[in-house]
C-alpha positions as CSV (number, residue, x, y, z in Angstrom):
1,X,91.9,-29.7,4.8
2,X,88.4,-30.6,6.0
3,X,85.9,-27.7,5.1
4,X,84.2,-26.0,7.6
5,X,80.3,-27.1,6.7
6,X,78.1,-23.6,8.0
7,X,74.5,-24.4,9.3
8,X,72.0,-21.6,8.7
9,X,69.2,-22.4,11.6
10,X,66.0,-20.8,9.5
11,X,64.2,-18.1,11.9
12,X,61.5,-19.0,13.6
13,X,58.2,-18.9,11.9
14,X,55.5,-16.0,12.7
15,X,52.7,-17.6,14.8
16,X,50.2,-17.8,11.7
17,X,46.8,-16.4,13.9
18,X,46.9,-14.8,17.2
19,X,48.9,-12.0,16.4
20,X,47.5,-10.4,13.4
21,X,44.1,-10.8,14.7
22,X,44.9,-9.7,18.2
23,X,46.5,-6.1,16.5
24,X,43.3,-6.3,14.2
25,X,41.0,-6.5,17.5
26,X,43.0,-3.0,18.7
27,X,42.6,-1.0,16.0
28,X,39.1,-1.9,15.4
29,X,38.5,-1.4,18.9
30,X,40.3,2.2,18.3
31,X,38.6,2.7,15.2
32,X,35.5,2.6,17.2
33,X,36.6,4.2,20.4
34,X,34.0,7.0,20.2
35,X,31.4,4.4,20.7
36,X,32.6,1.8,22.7
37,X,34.5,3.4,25.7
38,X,30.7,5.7,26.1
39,X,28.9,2.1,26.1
40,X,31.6,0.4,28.2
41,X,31.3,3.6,31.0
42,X,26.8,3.4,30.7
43,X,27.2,-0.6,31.3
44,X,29.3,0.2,34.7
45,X,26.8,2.8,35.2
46,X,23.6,0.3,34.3
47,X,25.2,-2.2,37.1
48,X,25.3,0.0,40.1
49,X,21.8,1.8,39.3
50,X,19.7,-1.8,38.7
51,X,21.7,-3.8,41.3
52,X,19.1,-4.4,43.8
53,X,16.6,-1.7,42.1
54,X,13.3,-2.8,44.3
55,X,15.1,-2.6,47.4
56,X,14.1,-1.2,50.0
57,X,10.9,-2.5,49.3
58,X,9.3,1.0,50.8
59,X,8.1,4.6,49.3
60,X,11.3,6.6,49.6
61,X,10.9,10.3,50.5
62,X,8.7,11.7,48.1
63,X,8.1,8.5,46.2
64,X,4.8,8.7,48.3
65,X,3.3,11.2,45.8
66,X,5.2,10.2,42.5
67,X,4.6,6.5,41.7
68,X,0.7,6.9,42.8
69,X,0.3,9.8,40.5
70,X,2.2,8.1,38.0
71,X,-0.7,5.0,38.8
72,X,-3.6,6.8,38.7
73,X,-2.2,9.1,35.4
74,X,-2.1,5.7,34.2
75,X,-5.5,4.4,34.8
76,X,-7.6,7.6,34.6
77,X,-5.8,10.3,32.8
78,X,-5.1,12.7,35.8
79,X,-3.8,12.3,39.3
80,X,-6.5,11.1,41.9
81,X,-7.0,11.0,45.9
82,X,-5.2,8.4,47.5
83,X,-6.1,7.2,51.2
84,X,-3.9,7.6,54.0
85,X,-3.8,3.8,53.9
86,X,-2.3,3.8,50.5
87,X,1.7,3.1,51.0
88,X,0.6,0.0,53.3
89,X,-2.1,-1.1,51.0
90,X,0.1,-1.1,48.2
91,X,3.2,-2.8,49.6
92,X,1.0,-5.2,51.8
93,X,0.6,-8.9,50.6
94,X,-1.8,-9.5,49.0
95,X,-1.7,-5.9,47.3
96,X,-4.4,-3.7,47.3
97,X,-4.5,-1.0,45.3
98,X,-7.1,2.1,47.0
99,X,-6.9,4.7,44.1
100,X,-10.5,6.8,44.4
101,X,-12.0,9.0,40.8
102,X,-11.7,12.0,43.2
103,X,-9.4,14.7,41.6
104,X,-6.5,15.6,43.5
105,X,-4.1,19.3,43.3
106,X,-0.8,18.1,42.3
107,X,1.7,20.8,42.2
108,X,4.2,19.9,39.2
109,X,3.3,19.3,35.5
110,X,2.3,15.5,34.3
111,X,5.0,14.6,32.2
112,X,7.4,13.3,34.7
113,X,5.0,11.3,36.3
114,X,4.2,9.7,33.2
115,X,7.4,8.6,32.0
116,X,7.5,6.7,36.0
117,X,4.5,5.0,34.9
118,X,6.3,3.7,31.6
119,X,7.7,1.6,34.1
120,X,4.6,0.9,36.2
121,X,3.0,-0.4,33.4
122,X,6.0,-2.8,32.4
123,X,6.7,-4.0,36.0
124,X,4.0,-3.2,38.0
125,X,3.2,-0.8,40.8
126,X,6.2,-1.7,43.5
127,X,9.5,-0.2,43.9
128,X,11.4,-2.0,41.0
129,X,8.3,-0.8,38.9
130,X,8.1,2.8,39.6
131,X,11.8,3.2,40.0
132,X,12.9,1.8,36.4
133,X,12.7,4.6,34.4
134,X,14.7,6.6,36.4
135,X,17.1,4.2,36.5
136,X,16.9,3.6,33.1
137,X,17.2,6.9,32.4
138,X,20.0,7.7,34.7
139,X,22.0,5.1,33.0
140,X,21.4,6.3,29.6
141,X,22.5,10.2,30.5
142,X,26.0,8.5,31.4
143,X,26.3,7.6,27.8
144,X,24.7,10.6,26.4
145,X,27.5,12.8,28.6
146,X,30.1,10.7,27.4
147,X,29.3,11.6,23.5
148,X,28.6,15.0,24.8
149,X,31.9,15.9,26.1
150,X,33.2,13.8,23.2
151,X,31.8,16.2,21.1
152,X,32.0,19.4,23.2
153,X,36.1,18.9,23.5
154,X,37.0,16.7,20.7
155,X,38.2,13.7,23.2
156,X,36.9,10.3,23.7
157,X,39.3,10.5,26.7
158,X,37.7,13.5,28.6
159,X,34.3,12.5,27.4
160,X,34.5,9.3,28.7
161,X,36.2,10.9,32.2
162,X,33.4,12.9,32.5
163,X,30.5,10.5,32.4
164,X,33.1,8.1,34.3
165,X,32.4,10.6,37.0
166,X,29.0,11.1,36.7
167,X,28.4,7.1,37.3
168,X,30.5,7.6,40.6
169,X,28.3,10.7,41.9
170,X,26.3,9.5,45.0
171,X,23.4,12.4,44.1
172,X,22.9,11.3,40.3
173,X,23.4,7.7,41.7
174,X,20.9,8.0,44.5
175,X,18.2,9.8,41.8
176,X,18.4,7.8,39.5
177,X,17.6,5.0,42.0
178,X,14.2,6.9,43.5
179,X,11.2,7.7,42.0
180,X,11.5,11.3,41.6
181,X,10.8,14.0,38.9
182,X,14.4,15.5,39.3
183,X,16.4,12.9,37.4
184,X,13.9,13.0,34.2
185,X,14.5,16.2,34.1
186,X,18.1,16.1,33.9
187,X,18.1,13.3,31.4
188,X,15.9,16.3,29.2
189,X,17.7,19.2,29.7
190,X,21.3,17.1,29.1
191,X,19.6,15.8,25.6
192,X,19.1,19.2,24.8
193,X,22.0,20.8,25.4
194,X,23.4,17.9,23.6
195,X,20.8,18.5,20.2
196,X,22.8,22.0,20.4
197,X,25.6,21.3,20.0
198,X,24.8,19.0,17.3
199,X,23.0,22.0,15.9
200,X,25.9,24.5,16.4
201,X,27.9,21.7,14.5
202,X,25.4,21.9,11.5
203,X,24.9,25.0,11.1
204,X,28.8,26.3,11.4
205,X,29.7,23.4,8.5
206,X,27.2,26.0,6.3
207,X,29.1,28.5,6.8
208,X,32.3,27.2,5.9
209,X,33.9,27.5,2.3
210,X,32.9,25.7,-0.2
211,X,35.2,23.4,-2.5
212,X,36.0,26.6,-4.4
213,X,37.3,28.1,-1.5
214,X,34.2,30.8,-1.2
215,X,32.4,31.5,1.8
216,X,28.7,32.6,2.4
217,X,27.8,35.8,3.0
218,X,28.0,36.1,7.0
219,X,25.9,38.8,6.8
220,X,23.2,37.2,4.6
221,X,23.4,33.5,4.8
222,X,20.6,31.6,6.0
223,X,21.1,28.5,7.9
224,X,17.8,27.2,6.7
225,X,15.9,24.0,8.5
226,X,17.3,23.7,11.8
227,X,16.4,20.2,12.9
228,X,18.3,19.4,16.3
229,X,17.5,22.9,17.6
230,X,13.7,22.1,17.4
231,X,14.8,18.5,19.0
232,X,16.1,20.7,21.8
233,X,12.9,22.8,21.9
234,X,10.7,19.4,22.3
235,X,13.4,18.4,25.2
236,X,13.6,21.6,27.0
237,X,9.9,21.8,26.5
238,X,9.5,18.3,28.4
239,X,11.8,19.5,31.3
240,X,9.3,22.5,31.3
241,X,6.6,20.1,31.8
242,X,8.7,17.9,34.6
243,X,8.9,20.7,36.6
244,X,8.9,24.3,36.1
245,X,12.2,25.7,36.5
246,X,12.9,24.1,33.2
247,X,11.6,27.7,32.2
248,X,14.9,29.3,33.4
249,X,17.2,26.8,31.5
250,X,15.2,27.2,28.2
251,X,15.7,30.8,28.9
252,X,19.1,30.5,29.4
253,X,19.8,27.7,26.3
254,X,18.1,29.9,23.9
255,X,20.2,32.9,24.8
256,X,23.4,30.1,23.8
257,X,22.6,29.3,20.7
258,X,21.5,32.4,19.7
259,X,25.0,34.2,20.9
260,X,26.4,31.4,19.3
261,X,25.4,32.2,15.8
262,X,26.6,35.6,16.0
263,X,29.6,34.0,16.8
264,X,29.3,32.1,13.8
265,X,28.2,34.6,11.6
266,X,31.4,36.5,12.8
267,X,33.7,33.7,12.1
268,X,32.3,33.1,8.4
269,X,33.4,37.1,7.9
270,X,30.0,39.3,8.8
271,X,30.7,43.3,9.6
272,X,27.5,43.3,12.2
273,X,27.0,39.8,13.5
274,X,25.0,40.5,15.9
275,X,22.5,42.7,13.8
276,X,22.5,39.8,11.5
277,X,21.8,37.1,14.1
278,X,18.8,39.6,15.3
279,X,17.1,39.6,11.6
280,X,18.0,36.0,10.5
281,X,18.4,33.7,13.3
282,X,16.5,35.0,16.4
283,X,12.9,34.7,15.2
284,X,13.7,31.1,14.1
285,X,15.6,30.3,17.2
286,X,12.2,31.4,19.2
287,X,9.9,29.4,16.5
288,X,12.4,26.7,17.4
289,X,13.0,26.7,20.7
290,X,10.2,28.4,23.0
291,X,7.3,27.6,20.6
292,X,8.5,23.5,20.4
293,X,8.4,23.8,24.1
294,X,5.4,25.1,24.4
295,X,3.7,22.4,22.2
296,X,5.3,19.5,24.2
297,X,4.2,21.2,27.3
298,X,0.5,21.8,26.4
299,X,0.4,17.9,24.8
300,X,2.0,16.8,28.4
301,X,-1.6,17.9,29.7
302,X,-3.6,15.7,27.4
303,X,-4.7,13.8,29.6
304,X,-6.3,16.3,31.7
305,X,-8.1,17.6,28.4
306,X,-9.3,14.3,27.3
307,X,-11.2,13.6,30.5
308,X,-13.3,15.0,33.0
309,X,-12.2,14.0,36.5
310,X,-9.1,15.9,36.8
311,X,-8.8,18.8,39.4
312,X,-10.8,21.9,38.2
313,X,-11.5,20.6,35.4
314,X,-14.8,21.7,35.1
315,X,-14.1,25.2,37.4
316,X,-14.7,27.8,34.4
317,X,-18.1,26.5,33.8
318,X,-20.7,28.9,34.4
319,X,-17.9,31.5,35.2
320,X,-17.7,34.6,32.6
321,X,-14.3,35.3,33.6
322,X,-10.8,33.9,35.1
323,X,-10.9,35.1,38.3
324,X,-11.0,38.0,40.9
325,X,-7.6,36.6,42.7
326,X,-4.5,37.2,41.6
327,X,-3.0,35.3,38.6
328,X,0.8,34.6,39.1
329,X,1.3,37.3,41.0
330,X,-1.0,39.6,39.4
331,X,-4.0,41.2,40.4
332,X,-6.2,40.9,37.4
333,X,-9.4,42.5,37.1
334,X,-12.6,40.3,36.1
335,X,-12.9,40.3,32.4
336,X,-15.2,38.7,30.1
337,X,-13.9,35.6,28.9
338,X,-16.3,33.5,27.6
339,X,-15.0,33.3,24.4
340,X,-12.1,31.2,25.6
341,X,-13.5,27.4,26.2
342,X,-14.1,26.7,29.4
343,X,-11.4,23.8,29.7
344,X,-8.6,26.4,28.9
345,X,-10.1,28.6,31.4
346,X,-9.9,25.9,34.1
347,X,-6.7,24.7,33.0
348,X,-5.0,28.9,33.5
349,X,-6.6,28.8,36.6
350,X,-5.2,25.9,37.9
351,X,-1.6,26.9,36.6
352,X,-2.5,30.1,38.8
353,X,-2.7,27.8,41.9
354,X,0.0,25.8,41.2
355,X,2.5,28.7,40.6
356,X,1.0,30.2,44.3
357,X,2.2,26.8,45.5
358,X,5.8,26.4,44.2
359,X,6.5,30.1,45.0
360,X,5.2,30.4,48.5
361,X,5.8,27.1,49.7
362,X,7.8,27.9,53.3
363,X,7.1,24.9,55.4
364,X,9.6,24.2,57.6
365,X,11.3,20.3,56.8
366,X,14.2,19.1,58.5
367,X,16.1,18.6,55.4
368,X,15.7,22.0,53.7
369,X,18.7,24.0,52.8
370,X,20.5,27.1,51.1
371,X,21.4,27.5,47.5
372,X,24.9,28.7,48.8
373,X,25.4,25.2,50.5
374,X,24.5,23.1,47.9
375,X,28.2,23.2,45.8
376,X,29.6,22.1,48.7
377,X,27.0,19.5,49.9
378,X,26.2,21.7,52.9
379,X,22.8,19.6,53.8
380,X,22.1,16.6,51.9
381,X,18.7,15.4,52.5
382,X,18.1,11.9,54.2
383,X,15.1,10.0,52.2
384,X,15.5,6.8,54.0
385,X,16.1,6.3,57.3
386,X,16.2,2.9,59.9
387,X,17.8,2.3,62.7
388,X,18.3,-1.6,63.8
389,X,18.8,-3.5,67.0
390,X,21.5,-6.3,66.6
391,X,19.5,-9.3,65.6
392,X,16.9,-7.4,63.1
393,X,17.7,-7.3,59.4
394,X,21.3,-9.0,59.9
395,X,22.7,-6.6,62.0
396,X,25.3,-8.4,63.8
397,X,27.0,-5.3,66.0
398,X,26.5,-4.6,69.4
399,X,25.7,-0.9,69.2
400,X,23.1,-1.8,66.1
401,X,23.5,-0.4,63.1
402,X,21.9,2.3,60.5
403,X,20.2,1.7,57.2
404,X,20.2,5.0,55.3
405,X,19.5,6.8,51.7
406,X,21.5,10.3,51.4
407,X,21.1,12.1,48.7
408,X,25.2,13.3,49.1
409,X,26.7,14.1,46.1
410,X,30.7,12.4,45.9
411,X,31.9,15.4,48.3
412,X,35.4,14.2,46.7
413,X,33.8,15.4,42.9
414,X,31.5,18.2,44.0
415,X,34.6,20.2,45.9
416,X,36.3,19.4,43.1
417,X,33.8,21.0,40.6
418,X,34.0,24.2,42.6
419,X,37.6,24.9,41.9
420,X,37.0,23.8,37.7
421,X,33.9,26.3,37.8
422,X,36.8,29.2,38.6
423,X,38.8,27.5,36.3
424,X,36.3,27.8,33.4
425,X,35.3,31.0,34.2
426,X,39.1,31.7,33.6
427,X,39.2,30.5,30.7
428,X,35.9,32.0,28.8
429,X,36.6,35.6,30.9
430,X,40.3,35.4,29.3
431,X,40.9,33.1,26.4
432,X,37.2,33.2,25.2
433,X,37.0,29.7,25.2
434,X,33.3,29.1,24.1
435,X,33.0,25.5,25.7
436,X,33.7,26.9,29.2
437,X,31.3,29.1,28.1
438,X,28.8,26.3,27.3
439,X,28.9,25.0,30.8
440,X,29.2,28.0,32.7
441,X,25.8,28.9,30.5
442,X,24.1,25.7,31.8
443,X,25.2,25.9,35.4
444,X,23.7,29.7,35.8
445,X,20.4,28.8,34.0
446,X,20.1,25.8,36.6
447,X,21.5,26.9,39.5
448,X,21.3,30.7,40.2
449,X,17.4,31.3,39.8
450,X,17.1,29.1,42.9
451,X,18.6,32.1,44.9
452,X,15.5,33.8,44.2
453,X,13.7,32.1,46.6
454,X,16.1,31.3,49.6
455,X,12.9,31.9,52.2
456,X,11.2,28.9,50.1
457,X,11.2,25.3,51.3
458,X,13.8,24.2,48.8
459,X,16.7,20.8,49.3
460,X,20.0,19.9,48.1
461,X,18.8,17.3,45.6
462,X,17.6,19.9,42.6
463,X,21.0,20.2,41.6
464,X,21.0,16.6,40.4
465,X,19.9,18.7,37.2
466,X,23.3,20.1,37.4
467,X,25.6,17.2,37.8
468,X,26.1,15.9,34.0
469,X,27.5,20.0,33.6
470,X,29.5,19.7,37.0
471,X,31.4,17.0,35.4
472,X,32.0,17.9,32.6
473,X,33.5,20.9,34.1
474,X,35.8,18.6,36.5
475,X,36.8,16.8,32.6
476,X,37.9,19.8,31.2
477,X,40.2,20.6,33.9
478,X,41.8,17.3,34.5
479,X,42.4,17.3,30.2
480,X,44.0,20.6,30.9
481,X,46.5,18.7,34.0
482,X,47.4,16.5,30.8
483,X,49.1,19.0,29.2
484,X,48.6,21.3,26.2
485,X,49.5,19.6,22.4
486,X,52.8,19.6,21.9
487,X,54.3,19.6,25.8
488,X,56.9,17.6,26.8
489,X,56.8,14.0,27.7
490,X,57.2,14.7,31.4
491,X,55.1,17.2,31.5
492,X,52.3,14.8,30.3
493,X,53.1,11.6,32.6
494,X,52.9,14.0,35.6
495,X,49.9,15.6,34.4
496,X,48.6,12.1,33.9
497,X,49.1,11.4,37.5
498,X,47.5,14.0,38.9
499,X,44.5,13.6,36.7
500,X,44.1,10.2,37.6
501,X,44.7,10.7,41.7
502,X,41.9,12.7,41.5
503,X,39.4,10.6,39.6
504,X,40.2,7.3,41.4
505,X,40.1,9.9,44.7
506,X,36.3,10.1,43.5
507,X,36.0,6.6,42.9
508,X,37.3,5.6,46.5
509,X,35.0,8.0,47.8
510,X,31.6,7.1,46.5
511,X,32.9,3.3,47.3
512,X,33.4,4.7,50.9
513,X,29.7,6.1,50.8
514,X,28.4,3.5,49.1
515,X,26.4,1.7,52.2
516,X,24.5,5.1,52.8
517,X,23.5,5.6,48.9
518,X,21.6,1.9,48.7
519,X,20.2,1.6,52.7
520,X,22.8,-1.3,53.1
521,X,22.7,-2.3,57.2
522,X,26.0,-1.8,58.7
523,X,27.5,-0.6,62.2
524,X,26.2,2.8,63.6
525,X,29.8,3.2,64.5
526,X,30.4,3.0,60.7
527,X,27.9,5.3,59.9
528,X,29.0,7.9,62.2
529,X,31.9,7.9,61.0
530,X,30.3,8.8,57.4
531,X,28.9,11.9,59.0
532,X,32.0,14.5,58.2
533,X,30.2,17.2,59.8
534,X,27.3,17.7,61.7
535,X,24.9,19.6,59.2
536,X,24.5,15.6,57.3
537,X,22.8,14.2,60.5
C-alpha cells in the first residue's frame, strides 16, 4: 500500500519592514495628535493668507493711515504728517518716501501700528511689508484656536474643527491679509483668553486632593503666584493699546476668571465661595489683570515719551492745569497741576481728544453699518474696488469684469454661528456648562458694547475680534451632532454626517467667495452673481 506523503506548505512570511513601521508611524502620529493636526490646520491657514500677500500692489482701505504710521513710528518714534502725494510716492518706481517731522493726531493707540512695522522693517515699506504681520499673525491665531478648543473641550477633533473653520472665514481671511489694527487685536485678546484657561487649569489642580486624599481648605486656600493670568493682563493690556474697546473685553475677562474661582473654591468644598473669592482672589485678579494692562499700555507710548516731535507733546508746558474743556466727557474745572510733569499732562490731554474722536465720530461712509447686522453679514464693507474693460488686467469677458476685496465673513459659518450662540446659551442657562459660558463671556464683552454707539460711524469688520469665539461656538455644536459618550453606533455615523455637511458647506462657500476675498479679475456677471442681496453692493 503506497503511503500517502502530506506536504505542509510553510505560511507565508511577515513582510520584515513596512508594516511594523507603518503601524509605528500611526500611533506616533496619534501619540502626538494634539500637536500635529493644530500645525497641519495653521500650515493650510499660512498658504491661503501669504499666497500672493503683496498683491494688489495698492493701500487697501484704511491701509492709507496704518503702514505710514507704522513708517514714521518706525523712524521717528511717533506718527508724522504725510503729503497728499504719499500713497503715489510710495508705490511709484523709483520709491519716494515724503514722511515730514510734523506731528500728526492719530486716533488709536501705537501698539498696533508698531507690530505692522515689525514687518516694515523686515520687508520694506510696500504691501508685502506692511501686510506680513497680520498675516503672520492671522496664521498663528489658527493654531493658537486649535489648542484652545483642544483645551477648552478636551478634543483634538473639535479643536482642530474650530480653527479648521476659522482658516475658511472670508473676514479673518481678508484681515489678516490688510494692514489693519483689527486682526492684532484679535490675535491679543484670543492669547488671553487662552493664558486663562491655562490659568483656570493651574489654579483648579491646587485645589484638588492631595495623594492622601485631603483637600485644601476652599475657604482659605491661596492659589499663590498666578503666572498665566498676568500673561493675560500683558495681552489684554496690548489689545487695550491696539485699540480701545480692548477696555470692554478686559472688563469682561476679569469678571471670568474671577467667577471662575468661586466656582472653584465651591468645587474644592467652601461654605461662602464667593465671599472667599472677594478676600483672596479679587484683589490679585485686579493686580493681575488691570494693573499688567495698564503697564503694557503706558510702555506702548514710549515712544512718544522718549521724543519730542509727537502731537502735543509739548502742550502742558507753560500751562498750570489740564484744561478748561471737558475731559472724556467731563467738564472739569481748572486745577493746579503743576506738580504732574508736563509730558503726563500733554499725554491726558491728548487721550482727552482722542476719546472725543472715537466717541463722536458720525461721518457718513458708504460702508457703515449696524451692530444688529453684523451676525448676519448685513453690510460687509468693500476695501478694494476696480472695475476692468475686456483687454485691461486679463480680463477676457465681454461685459468686463470686477476686481474686489469684501470684507464678508463665510455667510455659510457666520449663519451658522447664530444658531450655536442659542445653542450655548442653552446649555450654560440649563446645564451650567461653564465652557458655553466661556464663549458667550467673550462674545458679550466684544460684541454688545458696540450697541452703545449705533449713531457712530462704525463697519462690519470689528467683529473680526470675534471670529476665533464664533467658531469655536459652531465646534461645540457640531461635537454635540456627534453624539454624547456612550450613544449608539448609528447615532454617531449620522451625527458625523451632519457635522461634516456643514463644515465642507463652509468650505465650498469661502471657495465660492474666494475671487472677491483676494481682488482676483473675473466676469462682472460672476460677481453679480456673488451679490446675494443688495445691502453687499
Amino acid at each position: 500500500m503506497t503511503q500517502a506523503v502530506v506536504t505542509h506548505t510553510p505560511a507565508p512570511a511577515a513582510p520584515a519592514g513596512p508594516e511594523p513601521a507603518r503601524r509605528g508611524l500611526v500611533s506616533w502620529a496619534v501619540a502626538r495628535s494634539g500637536w500635529l493636526g493644530p500645525i497641519a490646520v495653521a500650515l493650510f491657514a499660512g498658504l491661503l493668507r501669504f499666497w500672493r500677500l503683496g498683491y494688489p500692489n495698492a493701500f487697501v482701505f484704511d491701509e492709507t493711515y496704518y503702514p505710514k504710521d507704522a513708517w514714521s513710528l518706525l523712524r521717528q518714534g511717533y506718527e508724522g504728517v504725510w503729503p497728499d502725494s504719499a500713497n503715489a510716492d510710495v508705490l511709484g518706481v523709483p520709491q519716494r518716501i515724503p514722511l515730514t517731522p510734523a506731528p500728526e493726531f492719530i486716533a488709536h493707540p501705537p501698539l498696533g501700528k508698531w507690530v505692522i512695522a515689525l514687518g516694515e522693517q523686515l520687508f520694506g515699506l510696500h504691501p508685502f511689508g506692511w501686510r506680513f504681520m497680520t498675516a503672520l499673525l492671522g496664521t498663528l491665531t489658527v493654531l493658537m484656536l486649535a489648542r484652545i478648543g483642544r483645551r477648552l473641550f478636551g478634543s483634538t477633533l473639535i479643536g482642530c474643527t474650530a480653527a479648521l473653520l476659522m482658516s475658511v472665514d472670508g473676514l479673518q481671511f481678508v484681515m489678516s491679509r490688510v494692514s489693519l489694527l483689527d486682526g492684532v487685536q484679535m490675535a491679543f485678546v484670543l492669547g488671553a483668553f487662552g493664558c486663562l484657561l491655562v490659568d483656570r487649569d493651574h489654579a483648579r489642580a491646587r485645589l484638588a486632593p492631595g495623594p492622601d486624599g485631603g483637600r485644601p481648605d476652599g475657604d482659605r486656600a491661596r492659589l499663590g503666584l498666578r503666572p498665566w493670568r498676568i500673561a493675560a493682563g500683558v495681552l489684554l493690556g496690548a489689545a487695550c493699546a491696539t485699540k480701545w474697546n480692548g477696555l470692554t473685553i478686559l472688563a469682561a475677562f476679569g469678571l471670568l476668571t474671577v467667577l471662575w474661582d468661586a466656582s472653584r473654591r465651591r468645587w474644592a468644598g467652601a461654605r461662602h465661595p464667593y465671599r472667599s473669592m472677594l478676600r483672596r482672589d479679587a484683589g490679585p485678579a485686579l493686580l493681575a489683570t488691570v494693573g499688567s494692562a495698564a503697564v503694557v499700555y503706558l510702555a506702548s507710548w514710549s515712544g512718544w515719551f522718549a521724543t519730542d516731535g509727537g502731537y502735543n507733546r509739548h502742550w502742558a508746558d507753560g500751562r498750570a492745569g489740564l484744561s478748561t474743556e471737558k475731559l472724556f466727557g467731563v467738564s472739569l474745572p481748572q486745577v493746579d497741576m503743576t506738580w504732574v510733569p508736563a509730558a503726563l499732562r500733554g499725554w491726558w490731554h491728548y487721550h482727552s481728544q482722542m476719546w472725543d474722536f472715537n466717541t463722536g465720530l458720525s461721518t457718513p461712509h458708504t460702508y457703515q453699518s449696524n451692530p444688529w447686522s453684523w451676525l448676519v453679514q448685513g453690510r460687509p464693507v468693500s476695501m478694494y474696488w476696480e472695475q476692468l474693460p475686456q483687454g485691461q488686467k486679463g480680463c477676457t469677458a465681454a461685459g468686463g469684469c470686477a476686481s474686489q476685496i469684501l470684507g464678508l465673513g463665510t455667510p455659510v459659518l457666520w449663519w451658522a454661528a447664530c444658531f450655536a450662540l442659542v445653542y450655548l446659551l442653552w446649555r450654560w442657562f440649563f446645564r451650567r456648562d461653564w465652557r458655553s459660558g466661556a464663549v458667550l463671556c467673550a462674545v458679550a464683552g466684544i460684541y454688545l458694547p458696540w450697541f452703545r454707539y449705533q449713531e457712530r460711524t462704525i463697519f462690519s469688520f470689528y467683529m473680526v475680534v470675534l471670529v476665533p469665539f464664533l467658531c469655536l461656538a459652531v465646534a461645540q455644536m457640531l461635537g454635540a451632532m456627534l453624539g454624547p459618550p456612550g450613544c449608539s453606533p448609528e447615532r454617531r455615523r449620522i451625527g458625523a454626517a451632519g457635522a461634516g455637511v456643514i463644515v465642507l458647506a463652509v468650505m465650498a462657500c469661502f471657495a465660492y467667495f474666494y475671487p472677491l476675498y483676494t481682488a482676483e479679475v473675473f466676469p462682472m456677471t460672476d460677481w453679480q452673481d456673488r451679490m446675494w442681496f443688495t445691502s453687499w453692493i
